[in-house]
N, CA and C of each residue as an Amber inpcrd file, in Angstrom:
protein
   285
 -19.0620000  -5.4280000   0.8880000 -18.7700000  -4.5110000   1.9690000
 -17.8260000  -3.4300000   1.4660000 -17.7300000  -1.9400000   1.9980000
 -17.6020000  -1.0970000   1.4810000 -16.3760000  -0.6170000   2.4700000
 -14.9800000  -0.0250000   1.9210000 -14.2760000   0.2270000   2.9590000
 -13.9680000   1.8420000   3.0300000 -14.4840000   2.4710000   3.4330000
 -13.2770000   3.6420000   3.7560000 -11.7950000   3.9260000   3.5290000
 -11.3900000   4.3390000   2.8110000  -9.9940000   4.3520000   2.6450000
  -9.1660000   5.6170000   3.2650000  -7.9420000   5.1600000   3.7070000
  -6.8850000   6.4190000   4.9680000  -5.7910000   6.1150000   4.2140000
  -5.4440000   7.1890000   4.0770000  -3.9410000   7.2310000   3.4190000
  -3.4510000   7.9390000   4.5850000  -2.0200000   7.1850000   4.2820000
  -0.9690000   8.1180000   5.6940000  -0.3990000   9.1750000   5.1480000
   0.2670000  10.0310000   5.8230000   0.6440000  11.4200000   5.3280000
   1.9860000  11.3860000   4.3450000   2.4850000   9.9810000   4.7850000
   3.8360000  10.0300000   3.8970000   3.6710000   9.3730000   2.3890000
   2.6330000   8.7480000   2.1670000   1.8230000   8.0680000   1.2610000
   1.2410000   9.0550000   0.3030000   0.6120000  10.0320000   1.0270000
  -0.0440000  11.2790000   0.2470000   1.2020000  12.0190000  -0.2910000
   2.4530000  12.5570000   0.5560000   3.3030000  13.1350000  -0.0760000
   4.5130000  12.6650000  -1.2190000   4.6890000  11.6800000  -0.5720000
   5.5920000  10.4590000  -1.7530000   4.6850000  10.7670000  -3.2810000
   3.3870000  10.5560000  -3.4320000   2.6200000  10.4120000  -4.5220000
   2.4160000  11.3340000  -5.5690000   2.3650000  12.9120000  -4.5320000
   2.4870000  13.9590000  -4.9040000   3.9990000  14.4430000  -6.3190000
   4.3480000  13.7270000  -5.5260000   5.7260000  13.7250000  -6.4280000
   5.9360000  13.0560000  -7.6450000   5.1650000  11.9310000  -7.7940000
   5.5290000  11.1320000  -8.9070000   4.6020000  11.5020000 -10.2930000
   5.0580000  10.9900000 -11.3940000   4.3960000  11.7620000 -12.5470000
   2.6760000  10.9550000 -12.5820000   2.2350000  11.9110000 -13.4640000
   0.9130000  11.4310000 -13.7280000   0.5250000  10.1140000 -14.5410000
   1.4340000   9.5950000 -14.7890000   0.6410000   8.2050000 -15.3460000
   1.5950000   7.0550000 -14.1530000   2.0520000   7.1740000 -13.3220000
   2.3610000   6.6650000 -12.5400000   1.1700000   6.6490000 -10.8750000
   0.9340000   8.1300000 -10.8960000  -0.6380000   7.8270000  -9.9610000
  -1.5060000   7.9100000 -10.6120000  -1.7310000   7.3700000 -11.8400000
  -2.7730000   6.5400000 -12.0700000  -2.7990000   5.1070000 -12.0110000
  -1.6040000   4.6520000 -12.0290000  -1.5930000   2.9750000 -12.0130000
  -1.6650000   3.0780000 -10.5750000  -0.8850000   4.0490000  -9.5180000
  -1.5160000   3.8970000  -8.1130000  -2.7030000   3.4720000  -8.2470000
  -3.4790000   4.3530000  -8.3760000  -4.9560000   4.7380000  -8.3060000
  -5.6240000   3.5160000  -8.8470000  -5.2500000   2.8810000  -9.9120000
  -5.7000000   1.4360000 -10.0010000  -5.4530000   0.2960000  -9.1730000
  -4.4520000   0.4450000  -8.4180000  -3.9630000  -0.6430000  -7.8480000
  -4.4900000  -0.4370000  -6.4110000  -4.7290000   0.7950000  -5.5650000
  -5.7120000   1.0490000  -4.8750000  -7.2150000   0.7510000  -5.1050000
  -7.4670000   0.6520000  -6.1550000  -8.7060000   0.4090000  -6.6940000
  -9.3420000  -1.3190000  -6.4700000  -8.2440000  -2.0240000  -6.8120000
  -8.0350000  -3.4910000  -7.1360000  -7.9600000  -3.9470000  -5.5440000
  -7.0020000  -3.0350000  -4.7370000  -7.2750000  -3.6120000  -3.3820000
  -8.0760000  -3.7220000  -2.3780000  -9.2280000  -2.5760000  -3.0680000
 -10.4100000  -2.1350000  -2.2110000 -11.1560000  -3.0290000  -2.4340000
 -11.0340000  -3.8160000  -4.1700000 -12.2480000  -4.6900000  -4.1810000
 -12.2470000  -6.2390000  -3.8010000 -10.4690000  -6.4980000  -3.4800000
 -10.2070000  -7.5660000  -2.7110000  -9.0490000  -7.6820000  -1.3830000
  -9.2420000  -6.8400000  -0.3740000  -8.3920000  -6.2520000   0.5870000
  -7.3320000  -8.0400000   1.2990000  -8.0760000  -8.9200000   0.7430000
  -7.7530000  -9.8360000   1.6130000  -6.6240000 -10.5850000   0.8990000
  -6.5530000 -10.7030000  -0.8160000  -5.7020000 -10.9520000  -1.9750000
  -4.2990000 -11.1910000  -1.4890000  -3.6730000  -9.7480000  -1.1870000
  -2.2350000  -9.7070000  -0.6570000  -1.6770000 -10.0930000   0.2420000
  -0.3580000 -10.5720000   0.1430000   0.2450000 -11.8940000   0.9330000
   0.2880000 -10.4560000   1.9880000   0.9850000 -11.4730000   3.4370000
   1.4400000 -10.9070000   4.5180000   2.6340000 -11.3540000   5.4980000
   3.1360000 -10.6260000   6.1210000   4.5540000 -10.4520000   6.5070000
   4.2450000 -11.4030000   8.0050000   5.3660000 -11.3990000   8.7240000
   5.4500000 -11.4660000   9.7800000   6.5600000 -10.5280000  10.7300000
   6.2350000 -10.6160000  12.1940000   7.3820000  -9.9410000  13.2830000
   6.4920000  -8.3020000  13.1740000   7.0200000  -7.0640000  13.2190000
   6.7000000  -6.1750000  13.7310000   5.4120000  -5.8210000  12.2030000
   5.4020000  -6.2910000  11.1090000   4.5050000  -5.7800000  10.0240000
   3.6370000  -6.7510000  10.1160000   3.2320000  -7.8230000  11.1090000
   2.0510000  -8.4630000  10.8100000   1.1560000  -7.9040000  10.7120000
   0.3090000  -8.7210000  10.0860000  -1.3680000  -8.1120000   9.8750000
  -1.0710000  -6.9180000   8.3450000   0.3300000  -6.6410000   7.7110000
   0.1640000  -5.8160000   7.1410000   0.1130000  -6.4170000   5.4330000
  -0.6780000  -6.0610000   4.7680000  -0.7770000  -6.9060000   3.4270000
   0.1360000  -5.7140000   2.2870000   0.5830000  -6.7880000   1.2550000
   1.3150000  -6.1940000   0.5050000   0.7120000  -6.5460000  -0.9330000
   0.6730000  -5.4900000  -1.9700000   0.5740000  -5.9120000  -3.6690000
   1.7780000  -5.0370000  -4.2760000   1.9500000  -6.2680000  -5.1990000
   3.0750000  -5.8550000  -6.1270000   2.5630000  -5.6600000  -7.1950000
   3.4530000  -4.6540000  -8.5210000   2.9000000  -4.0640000  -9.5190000
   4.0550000  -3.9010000  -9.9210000   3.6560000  -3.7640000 -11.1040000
   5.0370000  -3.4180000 -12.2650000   4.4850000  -2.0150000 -12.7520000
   5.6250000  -1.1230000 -12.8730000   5.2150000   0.3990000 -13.5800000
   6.2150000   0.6990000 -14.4040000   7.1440000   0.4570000 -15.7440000
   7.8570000   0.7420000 -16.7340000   8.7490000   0.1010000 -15.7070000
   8.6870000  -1.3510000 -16.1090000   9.5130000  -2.5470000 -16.0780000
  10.1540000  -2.0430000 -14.3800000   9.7540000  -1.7790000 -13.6950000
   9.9820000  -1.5490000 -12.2650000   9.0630000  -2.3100000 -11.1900000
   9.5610000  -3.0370000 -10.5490000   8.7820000  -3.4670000  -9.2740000
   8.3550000  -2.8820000  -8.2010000   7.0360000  -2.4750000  -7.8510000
   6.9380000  -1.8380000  -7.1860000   5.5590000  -2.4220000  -5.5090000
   5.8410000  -1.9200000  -4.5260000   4.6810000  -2.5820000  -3.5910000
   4.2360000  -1.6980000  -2.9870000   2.7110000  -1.9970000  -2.7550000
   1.6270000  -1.2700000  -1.8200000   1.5950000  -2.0750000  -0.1980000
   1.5690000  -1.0610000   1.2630000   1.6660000  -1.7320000   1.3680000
  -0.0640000  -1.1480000   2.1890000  -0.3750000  -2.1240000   3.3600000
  -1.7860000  -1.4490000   3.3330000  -2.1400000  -2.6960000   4.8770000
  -3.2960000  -2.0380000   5.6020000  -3.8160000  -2.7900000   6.9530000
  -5.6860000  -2.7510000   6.7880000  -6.5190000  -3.6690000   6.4140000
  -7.3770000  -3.5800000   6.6400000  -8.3760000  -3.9350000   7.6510000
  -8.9960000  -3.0190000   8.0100000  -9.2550000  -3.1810000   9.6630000
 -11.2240000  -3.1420000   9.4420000 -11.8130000  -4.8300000   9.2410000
 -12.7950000  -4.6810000   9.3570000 -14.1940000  -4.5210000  10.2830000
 -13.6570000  -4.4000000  11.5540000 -14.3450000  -4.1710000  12.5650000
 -14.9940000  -2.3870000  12.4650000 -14.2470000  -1.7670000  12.1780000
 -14.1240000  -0.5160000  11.9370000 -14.6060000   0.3230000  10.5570000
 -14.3480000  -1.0660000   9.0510000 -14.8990000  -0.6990000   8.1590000
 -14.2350000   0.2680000   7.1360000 -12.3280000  -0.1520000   7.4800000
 -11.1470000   0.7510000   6.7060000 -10.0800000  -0.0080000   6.8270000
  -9.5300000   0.9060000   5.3860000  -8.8600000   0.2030000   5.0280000
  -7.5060000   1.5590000   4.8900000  -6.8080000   1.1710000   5.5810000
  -5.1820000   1.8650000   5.8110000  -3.7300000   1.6330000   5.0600000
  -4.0580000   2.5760000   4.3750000  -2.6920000   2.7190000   2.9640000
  -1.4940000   2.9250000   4.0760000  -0.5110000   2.5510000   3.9210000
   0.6610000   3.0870000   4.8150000   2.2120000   3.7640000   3.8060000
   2.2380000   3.0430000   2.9580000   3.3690000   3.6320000   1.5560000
   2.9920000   2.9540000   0.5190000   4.4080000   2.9700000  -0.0920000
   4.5460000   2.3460000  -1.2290000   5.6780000   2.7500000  -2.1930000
   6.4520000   2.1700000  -2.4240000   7.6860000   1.9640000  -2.9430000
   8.2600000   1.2740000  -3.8380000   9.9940000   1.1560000  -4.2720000
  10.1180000   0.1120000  -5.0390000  10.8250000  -1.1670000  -4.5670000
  10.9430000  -2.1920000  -4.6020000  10.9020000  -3.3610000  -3.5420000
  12.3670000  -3.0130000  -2.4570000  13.5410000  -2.3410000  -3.0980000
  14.5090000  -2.2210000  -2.3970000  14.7120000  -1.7840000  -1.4340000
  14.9030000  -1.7170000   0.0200000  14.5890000  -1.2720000   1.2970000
  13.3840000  -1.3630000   1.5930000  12.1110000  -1.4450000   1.2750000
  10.7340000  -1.1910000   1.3330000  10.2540000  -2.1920000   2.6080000
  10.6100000  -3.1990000   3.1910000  10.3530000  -3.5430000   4.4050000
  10.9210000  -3.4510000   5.5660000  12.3660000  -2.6730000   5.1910000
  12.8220000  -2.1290000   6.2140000  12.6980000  -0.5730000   6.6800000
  12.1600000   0.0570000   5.4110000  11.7050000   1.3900000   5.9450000
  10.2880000   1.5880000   6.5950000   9.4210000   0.4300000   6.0580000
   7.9630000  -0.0020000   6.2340000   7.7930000  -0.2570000   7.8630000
   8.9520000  -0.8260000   8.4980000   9.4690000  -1.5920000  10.2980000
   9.3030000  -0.0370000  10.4320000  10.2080000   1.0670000  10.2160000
  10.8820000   1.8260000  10.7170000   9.5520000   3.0530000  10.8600000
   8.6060000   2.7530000   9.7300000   7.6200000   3.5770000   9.6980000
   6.2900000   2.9850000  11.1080000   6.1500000   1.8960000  10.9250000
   5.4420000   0.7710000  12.0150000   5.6640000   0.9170000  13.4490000
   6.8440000   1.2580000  13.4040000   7.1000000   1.2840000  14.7740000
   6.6830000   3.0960000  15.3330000
């Protein structure tokens, strides 16, 4: 099954910013989630339902975080960051 992919606007601009071999490991790791949306663990309280993958990019931890909605047939990027604050700005974005 084939998903549609939505990036949110703060997702598109965050990305914009970062160097080029850094959205390319995005771009892989988007890649990896499309072909198993279901893989990444998930939260509870106001981010349920929201799945997360972690990645390393020059010894940095970093997470995607993402909602796939198969009734509909998409799959919803929401950020992505480096683990520090990243579920409390993730609430703040959710809400």
């Amino acid at each position: 099954m084939s998903l549609n992919l939505i990036s949110s606007p703060i997702l598109l601009r965050t990305k914009k910013k970062q160097t080029e071999g850094f959205q390319k490991e995005l771009d892989k790791q988007v890649k990896s989630i499309l072909e198993n949306p279901l893989a990444g663990k998930s939260k509870k309280g106001v981010i349920k339902g929201v799945g997360f993958q972690k990645f390393k990019y020059k010894n940095q931890l970093y997470l995607i975080s993402y909602e796939p909605d198969f009734k509909k047939k998409e799959l919803y990027l929401y950020t992505f960051g480096a683990h520090e604050g990243f579920y409390r700005d993730l609430e703040r974005y959710v809400r």
